[in-house]
C-alpha positions as CSV (number, residue, x, y, z in Angstrom):
1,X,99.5,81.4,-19.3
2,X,103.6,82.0,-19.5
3,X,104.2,85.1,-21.0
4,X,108.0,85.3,-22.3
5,X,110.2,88.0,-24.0
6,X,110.0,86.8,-27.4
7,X,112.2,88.7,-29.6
8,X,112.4,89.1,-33.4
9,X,112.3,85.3,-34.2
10,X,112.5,84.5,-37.7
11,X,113.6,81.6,-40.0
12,X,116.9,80.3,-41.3
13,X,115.6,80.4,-44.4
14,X,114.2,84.1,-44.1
15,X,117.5,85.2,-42.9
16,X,119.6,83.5,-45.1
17,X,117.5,85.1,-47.7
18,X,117.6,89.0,-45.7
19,X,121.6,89.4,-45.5
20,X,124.1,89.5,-43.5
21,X,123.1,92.3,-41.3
22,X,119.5,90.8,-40.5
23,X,121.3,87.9,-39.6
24,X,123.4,89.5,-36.7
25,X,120.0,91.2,-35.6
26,X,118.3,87.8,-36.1
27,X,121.0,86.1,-33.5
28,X,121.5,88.9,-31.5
29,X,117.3,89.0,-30.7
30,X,117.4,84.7,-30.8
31,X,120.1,85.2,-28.0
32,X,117.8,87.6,-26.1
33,X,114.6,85.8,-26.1
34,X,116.9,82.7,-24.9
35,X,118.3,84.5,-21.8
36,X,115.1,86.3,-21.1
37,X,113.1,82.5,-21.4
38,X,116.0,80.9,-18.9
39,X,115.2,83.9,-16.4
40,X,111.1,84.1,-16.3
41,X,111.0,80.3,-17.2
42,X,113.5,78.9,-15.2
43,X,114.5,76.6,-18.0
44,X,117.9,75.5,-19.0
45,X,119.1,77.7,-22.7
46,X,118.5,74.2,-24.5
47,X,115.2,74.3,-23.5
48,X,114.4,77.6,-24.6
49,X,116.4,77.3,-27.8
50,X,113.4,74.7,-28.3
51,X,110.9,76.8,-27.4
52,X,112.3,79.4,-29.6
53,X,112.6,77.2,-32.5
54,X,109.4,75.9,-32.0
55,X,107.3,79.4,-31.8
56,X,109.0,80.5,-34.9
57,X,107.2,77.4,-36.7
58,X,104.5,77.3,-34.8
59,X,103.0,81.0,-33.9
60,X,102.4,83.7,-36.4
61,X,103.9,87.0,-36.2
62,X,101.4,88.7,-34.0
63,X,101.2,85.5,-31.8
64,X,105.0,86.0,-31.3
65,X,105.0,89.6,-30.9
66,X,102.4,89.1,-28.3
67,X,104.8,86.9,-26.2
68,X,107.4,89.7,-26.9
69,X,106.0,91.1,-23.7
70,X,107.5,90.9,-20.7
71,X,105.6,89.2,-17.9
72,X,105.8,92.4,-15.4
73,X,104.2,94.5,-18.1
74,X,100.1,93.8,-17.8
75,X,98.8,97.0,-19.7
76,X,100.7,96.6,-22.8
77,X,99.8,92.6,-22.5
78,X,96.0,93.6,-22.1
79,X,96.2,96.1,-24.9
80,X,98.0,93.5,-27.0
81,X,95.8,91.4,-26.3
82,X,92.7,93.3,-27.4
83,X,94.5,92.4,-30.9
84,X,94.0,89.3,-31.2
85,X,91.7,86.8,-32.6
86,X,90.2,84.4,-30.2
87,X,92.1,81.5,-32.7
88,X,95.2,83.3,-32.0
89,X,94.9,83.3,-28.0
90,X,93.7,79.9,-27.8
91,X,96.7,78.9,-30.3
92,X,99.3,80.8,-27.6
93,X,97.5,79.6,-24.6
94,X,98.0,75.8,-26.2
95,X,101.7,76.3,-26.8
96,X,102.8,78.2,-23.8
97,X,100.8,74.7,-21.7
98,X,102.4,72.3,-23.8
99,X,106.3,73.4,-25.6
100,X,108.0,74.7,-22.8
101,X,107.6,71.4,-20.9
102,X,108.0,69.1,-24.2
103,X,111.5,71.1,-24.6
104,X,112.4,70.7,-21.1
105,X,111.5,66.9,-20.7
106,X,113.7,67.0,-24.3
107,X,117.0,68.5,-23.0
C-alpha cells in the first residue's frame, strides 16, 4: 500500500465555516500534502490535488491521519496502525490501489 503525507485535509465547507485563519492553515497543509504526494508518488500536482480532494470525501479522519505518515517512518505507521479498525484498513488499502491512478489517468 502507498503511504503519503497527508496533511490536515478538510472541507471547503468546514473551512469556510472555521475562519480565516483555519483557512490559511487549511491551504498551507493542502499545499503540503500536494508537494509531499508529487515527491513519494511521482505524480503530477493535478493528480494529487485529486487525490487530496478525493481522501477528504472519501476517508475519515483517522483514515487520513493514518496516511499523514511519511513512507520512511514504519514504527509510527505500525503503531498507527494498531488503531485501526480492520473496515478502516481495508477502506485505505482500496483507495490508495485505486485514486491515485484514477487521478493520474484524469489529469
Amino acid at each position: 500500500m502507498h503511504k503519503v503525507l497527508f496533511v490536515g485535509l478538510i472541507t471547503a465547507s468546514a473551512v469556510a465555516m472555521i475562519g480565516p485563519a483555519v483557512a490559511a492553515r487549511a491551504q498551507d497543509a493542502r499545499a503540503t500534502f500536494i508537494r509531499s504526494c508529487v515527491a513519494q508518488m511521482d505524480m503530477s500536482e493535478g493528480a494529487c490535488s485529486c487525490v487530496a480532494d478525493r481522501a477528504a470525501t472519501q476517508l475519515d479522519a483517522q483514515s487520513v491521519a493514518y496516511l499523514e505518515i511519511q513512507a520512511n517512518n514504519g514504527p509510527v505507521a505500525a503503531a498507527a496502525a494498531k488503531k485501526l479498525s480492520g473496515k478502516e484498513i481495508a477502506g485505505i488499502d482500496k483507495f490508495m490501489r485505486t485514486v491515485p491512478d484514477q487521478c493520474q489517468k484524469a489529469k
